[in-house]
N, C-alpha and C positions, 0 to 999 in steps of 0.2 A: 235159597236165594239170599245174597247179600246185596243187601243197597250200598249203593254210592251216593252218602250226600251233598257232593260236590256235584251229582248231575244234574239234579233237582234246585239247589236250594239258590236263593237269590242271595246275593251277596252285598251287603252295605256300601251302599256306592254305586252300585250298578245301576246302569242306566234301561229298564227293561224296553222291550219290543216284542211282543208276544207272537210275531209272524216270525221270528226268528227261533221260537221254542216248539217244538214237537208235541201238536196233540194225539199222536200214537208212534209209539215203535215196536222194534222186535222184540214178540214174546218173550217174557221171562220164563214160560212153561214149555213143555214139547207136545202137552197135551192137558184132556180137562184135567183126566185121572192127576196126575202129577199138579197140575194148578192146586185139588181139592189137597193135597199132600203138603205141599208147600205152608197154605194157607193153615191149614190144619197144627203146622207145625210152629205156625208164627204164633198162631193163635194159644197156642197151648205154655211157648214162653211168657206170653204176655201178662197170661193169669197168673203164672209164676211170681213175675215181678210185679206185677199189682198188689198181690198178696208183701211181699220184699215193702214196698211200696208204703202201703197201711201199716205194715206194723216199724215201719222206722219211724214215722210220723215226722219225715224232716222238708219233705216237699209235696206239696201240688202241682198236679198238669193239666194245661188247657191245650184244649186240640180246636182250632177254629179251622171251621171248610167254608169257603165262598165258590162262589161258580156261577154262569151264567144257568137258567133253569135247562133240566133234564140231563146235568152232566153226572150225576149220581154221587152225589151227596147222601140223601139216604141209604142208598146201597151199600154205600163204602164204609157207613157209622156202623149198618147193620151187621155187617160181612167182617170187620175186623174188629169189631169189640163184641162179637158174639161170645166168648169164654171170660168174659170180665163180670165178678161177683157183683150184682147189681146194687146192693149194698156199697160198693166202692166207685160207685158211677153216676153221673147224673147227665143227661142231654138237653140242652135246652133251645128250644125253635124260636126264635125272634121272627116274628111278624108285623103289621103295622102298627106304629106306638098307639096305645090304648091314650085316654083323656088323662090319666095319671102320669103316665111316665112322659106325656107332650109338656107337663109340669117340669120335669126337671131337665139338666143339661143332658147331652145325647150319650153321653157313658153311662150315667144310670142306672140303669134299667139292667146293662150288662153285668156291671160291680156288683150288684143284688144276688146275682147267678152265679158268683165264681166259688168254682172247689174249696173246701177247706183241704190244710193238709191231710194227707194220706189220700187222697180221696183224685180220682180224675175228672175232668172238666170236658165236656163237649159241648160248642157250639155251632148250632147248622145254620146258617148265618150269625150274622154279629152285628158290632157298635161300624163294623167297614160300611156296613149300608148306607151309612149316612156321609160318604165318600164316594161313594160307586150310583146307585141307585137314586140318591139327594142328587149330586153331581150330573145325575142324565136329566133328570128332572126337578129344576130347581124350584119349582112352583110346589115341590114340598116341604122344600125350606121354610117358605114363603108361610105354608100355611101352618107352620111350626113356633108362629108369632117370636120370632127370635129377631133381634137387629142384626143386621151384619154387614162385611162391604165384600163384596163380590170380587174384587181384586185379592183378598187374601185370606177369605174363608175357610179353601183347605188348606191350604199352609197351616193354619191356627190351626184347625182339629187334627190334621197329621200330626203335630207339636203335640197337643192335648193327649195321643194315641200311642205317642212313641213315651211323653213321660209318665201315664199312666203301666204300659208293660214295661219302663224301666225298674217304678215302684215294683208293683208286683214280683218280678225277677228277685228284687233287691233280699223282698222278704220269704223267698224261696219257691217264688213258680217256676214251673218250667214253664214256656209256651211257643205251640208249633202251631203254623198257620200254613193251611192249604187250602192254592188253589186248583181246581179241578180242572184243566184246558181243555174242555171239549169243541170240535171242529164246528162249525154255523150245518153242515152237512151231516154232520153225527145225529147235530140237535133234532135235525129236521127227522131224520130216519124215526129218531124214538119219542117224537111228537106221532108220527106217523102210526106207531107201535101204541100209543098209547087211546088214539082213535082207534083204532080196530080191534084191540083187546079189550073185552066188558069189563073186567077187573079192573082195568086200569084208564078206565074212561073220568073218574073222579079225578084222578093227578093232572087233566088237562082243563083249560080254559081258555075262552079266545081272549086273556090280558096276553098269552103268552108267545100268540101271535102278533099282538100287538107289540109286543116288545123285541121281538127279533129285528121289527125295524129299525131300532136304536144301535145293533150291532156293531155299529163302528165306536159308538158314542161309547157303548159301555168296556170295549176295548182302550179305547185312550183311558178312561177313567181308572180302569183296572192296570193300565202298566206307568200311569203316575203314582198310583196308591202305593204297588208294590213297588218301586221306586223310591217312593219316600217313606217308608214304614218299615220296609226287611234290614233290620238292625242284629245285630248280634247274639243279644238275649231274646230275641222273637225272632226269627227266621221266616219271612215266606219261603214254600217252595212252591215250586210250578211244575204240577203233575199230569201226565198226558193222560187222558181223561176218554179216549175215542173205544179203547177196549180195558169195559170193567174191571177183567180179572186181572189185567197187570195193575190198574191201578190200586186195589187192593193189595195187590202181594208189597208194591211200592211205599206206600203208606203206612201195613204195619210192620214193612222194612224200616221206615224213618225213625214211630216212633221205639220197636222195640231198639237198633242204635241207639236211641238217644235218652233210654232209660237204663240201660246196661252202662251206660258215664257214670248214670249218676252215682257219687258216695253213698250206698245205704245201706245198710247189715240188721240184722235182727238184734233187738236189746240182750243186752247180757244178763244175766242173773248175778247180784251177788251172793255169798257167800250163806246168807241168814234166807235166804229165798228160798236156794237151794237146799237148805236142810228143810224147809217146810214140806217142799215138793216130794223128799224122801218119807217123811214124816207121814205125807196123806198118800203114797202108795203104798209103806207100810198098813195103811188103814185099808184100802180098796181091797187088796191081795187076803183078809182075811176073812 
């Protein structure tokens, strides 16, 4: 499977609408068998060029997933960074700010988290929370003792957002941001799913019913964010979210494109290296 990043990706300047984006299409598989093949296959470049990656030691990558809950965020981290040397990985969950990090300004807490070069970056939420989730609920601004005027708050941290992943770019991130578009009807099925399965009775809570009534609320907030944030060097794309295994194959369609760009080769040896290398095989071989 090759992705198309023109089908996904938001484009600078675009004005989004998320009823006009597709939270499922047609299969990119004909079947599981083939999905596991696929994936299997994407999976297997990936570690390639991780490996390519770490030993160029010329860029870091960040992968940011947002989504409304249950559109499979963790599935999607699980499912395609499964062959990435852990060693070359880090994920990090942002949950409610701790008493420390309500200390400092709302990037943070993120900046703390980000990859060094060679190395890749995932976050399962982000520094967007306080865009989307602030934004639906501004009584936690409120209690984030911060001043502010409410007429141009997000303005100012989109600004704050876009010139921080400028920086980063500048000094050799990559960074790709997904959202996960799962349908209010998907949500509900695998709310459903996750009441009735014992396994999976911990990933639920009634906040998260509570929060489905904000649906509308966190849609507008999610297609101004991505609106004013999908910049050049950061990319949103907007991934249909309603069946897993395409958005898997989709996702490490995206980022394996968009590591196969990059300029990166293994160091070279010179000349004086190379004779040592002969020198200690001579020594092994006898």
């Amino acid at each position: 499977m090759k992705s198309s990043l023109k089908d996904f990706v938001v484009l600078p300047g675009d004005k989004v609408k998320l009823e006009k984006y597709p939270t499922e299409i047609k299969p990119l598989y004909k079947s599981k068998d083939e999905y596991k093949q696929m994936l299997s296959e994407n999976i297997e470049e990936l570690s390639s060029l991780q490996n390519l990656l770490y030993a160029s030691n010329k860029y870091s990558v960040l992968l940011i997933f947002q989504s409304m809950d249950a559109a499979g965020k963790d599935s999607t981290i699980k499912h395609v960074m499964s062959g990435i040397n852990p060693q070359g990985c880090q994920v990090s969950s942002f949950k409610h700010p701790s008493a420390q990090e309500l200390g400092h300004d709302f990037l943070w807490r993120e900046v703390n988290n980000l990859p060094e070069r060679g190395k890749i970056g995932i976050f399962n939420r982000s520094h967007y929370e306080e865009v989307l989730i602030v934004r639906v609920h501004p009584e936690i601004l409120e209690s984030e003792g911060v001043e502010f005027d409410s007429k141009t708050i997000w303005k100012e941290r989109y600004d704050s957002i876009i010139g921080m992943e400028d920086h980063l770019h500048r000094n050799g991130m990559v960074i790709l941001k997904f959202f996960l578009h799962v349908s209010k009807e998907e949500q509900r099925k695998r709310f459903l799913k996750r009441i009735d399965d014992p396994k999976k009775n911990w990933k639920f809570s009634t906040a998260d019913i509570e929060e489905r009534k904000f649906w509308k609320q966190y849609m507008d907030a999610y297609e101004d964010c991505l609106s004013a944030t999908s910049i050049k060097n950061a990319p949103w794309y907007v991934i249909p979210a309603d069946d897993k295994e395409n958005t898997h194959l989709i996702v490490s369609g995206i980022v394996l494109d968009t590591l196969k760009e990059l300029d990166m080769s293994y160091p070279k040896l010179d000349e004086k290296r190379k004779q040592e290398l002969k020198t200690i095989r001579k020594l092994l071989e006898k």
